[in-house]
C-alpha positions as CSV (number, residue, x, y, z in Angstrom):
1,X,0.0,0.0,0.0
2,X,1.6,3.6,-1.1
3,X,2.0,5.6,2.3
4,X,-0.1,8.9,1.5
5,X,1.9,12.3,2.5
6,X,1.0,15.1,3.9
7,X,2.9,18.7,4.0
8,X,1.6,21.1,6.8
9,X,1.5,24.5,7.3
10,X,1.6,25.8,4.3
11,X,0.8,30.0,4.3
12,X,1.5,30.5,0.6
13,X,-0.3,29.8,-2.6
14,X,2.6,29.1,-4.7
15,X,4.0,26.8,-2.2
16,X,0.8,24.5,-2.3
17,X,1.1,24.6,-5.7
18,X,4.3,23.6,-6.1
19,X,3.4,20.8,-3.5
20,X,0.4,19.1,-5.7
21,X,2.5,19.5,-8.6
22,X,5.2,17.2,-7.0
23,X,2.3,14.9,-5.7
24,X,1.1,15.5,-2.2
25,X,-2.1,13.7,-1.1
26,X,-3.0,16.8,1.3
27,X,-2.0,20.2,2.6
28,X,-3.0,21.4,6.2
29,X,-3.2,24.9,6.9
30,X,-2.9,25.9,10.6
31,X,-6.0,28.1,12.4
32,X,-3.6,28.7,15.4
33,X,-2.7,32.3,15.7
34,X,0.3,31.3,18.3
35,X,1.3,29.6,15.6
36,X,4.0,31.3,13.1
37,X,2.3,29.0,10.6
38,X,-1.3,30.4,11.2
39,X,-3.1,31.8,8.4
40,X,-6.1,34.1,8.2
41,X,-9.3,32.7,6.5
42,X,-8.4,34.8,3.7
43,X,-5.3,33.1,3.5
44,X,-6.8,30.0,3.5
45,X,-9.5,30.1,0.8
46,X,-6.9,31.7,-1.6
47,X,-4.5,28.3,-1.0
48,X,-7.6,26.5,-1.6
49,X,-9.1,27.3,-4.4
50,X,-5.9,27.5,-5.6
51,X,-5.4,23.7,-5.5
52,X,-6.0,21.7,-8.8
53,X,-8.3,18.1,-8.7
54,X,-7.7,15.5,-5.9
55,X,-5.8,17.2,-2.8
56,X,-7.2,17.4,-0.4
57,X,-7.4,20.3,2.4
58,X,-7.3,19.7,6.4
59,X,-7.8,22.6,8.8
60,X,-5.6,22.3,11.5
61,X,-7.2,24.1,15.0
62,X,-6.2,23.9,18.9
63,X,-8.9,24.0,21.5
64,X,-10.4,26.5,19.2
65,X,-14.4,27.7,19.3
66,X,-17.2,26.2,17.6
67,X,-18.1,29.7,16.1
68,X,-14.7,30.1,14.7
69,X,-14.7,26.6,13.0
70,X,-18.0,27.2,11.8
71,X,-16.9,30.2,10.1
72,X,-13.7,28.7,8.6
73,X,-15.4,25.6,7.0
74,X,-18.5,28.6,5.8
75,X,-15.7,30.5,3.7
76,X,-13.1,28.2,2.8
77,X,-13.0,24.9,0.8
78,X,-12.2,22.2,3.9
79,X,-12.0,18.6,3.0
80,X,-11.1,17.1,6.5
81,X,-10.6,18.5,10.0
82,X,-7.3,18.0,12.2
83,X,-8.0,18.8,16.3
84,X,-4.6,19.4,17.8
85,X,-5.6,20.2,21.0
86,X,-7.9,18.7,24.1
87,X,-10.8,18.1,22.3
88,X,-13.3,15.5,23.2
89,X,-14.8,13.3,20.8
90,X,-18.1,14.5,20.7
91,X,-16.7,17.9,19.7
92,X,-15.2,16.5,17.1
93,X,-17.8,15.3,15.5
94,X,-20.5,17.6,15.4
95,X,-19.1,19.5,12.0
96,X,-20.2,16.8,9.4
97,X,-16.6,16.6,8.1
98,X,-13.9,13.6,8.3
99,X,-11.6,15.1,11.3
100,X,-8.7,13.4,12.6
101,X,-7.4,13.8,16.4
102,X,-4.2,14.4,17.4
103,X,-2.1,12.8,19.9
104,X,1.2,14.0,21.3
105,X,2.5,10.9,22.2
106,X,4.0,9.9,26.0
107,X,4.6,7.0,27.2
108,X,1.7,7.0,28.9
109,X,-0.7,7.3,26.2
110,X,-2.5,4.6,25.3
111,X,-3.5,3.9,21.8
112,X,-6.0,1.6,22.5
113,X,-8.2,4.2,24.7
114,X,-7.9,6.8,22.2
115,X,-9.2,4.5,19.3
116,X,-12.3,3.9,21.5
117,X,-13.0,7.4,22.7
118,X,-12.6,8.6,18.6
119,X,-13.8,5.5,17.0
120,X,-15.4,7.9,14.3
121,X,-12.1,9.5,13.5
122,X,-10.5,9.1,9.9
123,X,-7.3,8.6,11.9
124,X,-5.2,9.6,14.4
125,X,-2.2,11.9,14.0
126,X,0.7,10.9,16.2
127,X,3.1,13.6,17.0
128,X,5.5,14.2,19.5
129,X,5.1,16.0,22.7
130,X,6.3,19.3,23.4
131,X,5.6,21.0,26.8
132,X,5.0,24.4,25.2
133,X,4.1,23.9,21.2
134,X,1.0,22.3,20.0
135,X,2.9,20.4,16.6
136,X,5.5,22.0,14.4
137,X,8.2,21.6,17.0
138,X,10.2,18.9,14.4
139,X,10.8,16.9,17.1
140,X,10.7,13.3,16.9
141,X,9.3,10.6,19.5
142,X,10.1,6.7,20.3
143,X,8.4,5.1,17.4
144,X,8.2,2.1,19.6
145,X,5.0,3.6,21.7
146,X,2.9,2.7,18.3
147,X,1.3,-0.5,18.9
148,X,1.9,-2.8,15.8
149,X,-2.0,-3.6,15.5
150,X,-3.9,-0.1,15.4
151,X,-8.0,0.0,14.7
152,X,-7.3,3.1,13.0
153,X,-5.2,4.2,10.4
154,X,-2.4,6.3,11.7
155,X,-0.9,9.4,10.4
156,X,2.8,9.7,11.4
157,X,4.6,13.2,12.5
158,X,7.0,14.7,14.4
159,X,10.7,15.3,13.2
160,X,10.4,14.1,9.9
161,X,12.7,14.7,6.5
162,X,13.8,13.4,3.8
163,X,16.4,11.9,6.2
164,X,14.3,9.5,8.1
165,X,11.0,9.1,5.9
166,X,12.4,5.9,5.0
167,X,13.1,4.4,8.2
168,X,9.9,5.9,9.8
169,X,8.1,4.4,6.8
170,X,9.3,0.5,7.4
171,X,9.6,0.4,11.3
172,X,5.9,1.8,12.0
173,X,3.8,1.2,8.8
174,X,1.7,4.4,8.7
175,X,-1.4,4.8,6.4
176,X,0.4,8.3,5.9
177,X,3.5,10.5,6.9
178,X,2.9,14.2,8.1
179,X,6.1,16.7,7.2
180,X,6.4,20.9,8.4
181,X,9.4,22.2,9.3
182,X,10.9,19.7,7.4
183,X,10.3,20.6,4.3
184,X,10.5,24.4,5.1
185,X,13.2,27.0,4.3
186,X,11.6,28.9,7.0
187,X,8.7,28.4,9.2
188,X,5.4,28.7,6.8
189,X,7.9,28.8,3.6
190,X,8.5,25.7,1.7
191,X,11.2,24.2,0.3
192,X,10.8,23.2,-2.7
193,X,13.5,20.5,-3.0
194,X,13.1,19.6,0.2
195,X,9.6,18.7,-0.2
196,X,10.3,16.9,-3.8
197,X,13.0,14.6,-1.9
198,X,10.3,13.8,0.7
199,X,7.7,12.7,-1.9
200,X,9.8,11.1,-3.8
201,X,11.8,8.7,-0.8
202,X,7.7,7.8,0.2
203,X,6.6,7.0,-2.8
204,X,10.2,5.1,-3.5
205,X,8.8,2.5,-0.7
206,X,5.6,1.5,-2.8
């Protein structure tokens, strides 16, 4: 099965561009404003429509209102939605959209609890823990906390590169791989070979 990729934090329309012209399966954009990725909802519906056939668009928010995701998904073209903070389950699902939870990882955090609590969830982002930053830290956690049976398809981030795609790919068997910093030449701007030698070590492992 072909590990799908997906580059986050995009703030730029030419960068997204130049992302689903190398092949990306998504782009997330990040509805943070701590973030130095964040992007306005102007911002956002620009990339969007931007994008040609078949990638898809994931809204990335943290602990963030229902009014203000209501008004993102009202004025910009959202395909799925990515909770990076404390959200429940059941406010997760009350948008009508494919959302995926994520999970800074500890080695406490049990995978098997999670999948229950989320069981709608089109997957579950695993990322690494950082006391201060909610993702985007490019920080990289023990791949051995990922059970090798998961109920849910799992979406692997945290420190990744062109570097270690390869390794990551083999040891934990993700449905997809989740690159930022990365593939950036600064935070929000992407690299354009960087992100071409990312796609291109995935989709080597086919």
């Amino acid at each position: 099965m072909r590990t799908r990729v997906k580059i986050c934090g995009f703030t730029q329309v030419q960068d997204a561009q130049k992302a689903a012209l190398l092949g990306v399966d998504a782009i997330g954009l990040v509805f943070y404003p701590p973030s130095p990725r964040y992007v306005s909802i102007e911002q956002a519906a620009e990339i969007s429509r931007a994008l040609p056939a078949f990638v898809n668009v994931v809204a990335l928010f943290v602990d963030a209102e229902e009014s203000y995701i209501r008004e993102v998904l009202a004025k910009a073209p959202i395909d799925c939605i990515q909770f990076h903070g404390d959200e429940v389950a059941e406010n997760c699902r009350i948008y009508q959209k494919p959302y995926m939870k994520a999970v800074r990882m500890q080695a406490d955090t049990s995978i098997a609890e999670l999948e229950q609590e989320y069981s709608d969830a089109s997957a579950l982002l695993l990322d690494a823990y950082h006391p201060d930053l909610k993702g985007g830290s490019g920080c990289q956690f023990d791949w051995e906390l990922i059970p090798q049976q998961c109920q849910l398809p799992i979406v692997l981030a945290g420190g990744l590169s062109a570097d270690n795609v390869e390794l990551a790919i083999s040891s934990v068997k993700p449905y997809a791989v989740d690159v930022s910093s990365g593939v950036e030449a600064a935070k929000g701007i992407k690299d354009t070979r960087k992100m071409a030698e990312f796609i291109h070590k995935t989709n080597s492992l086919v």
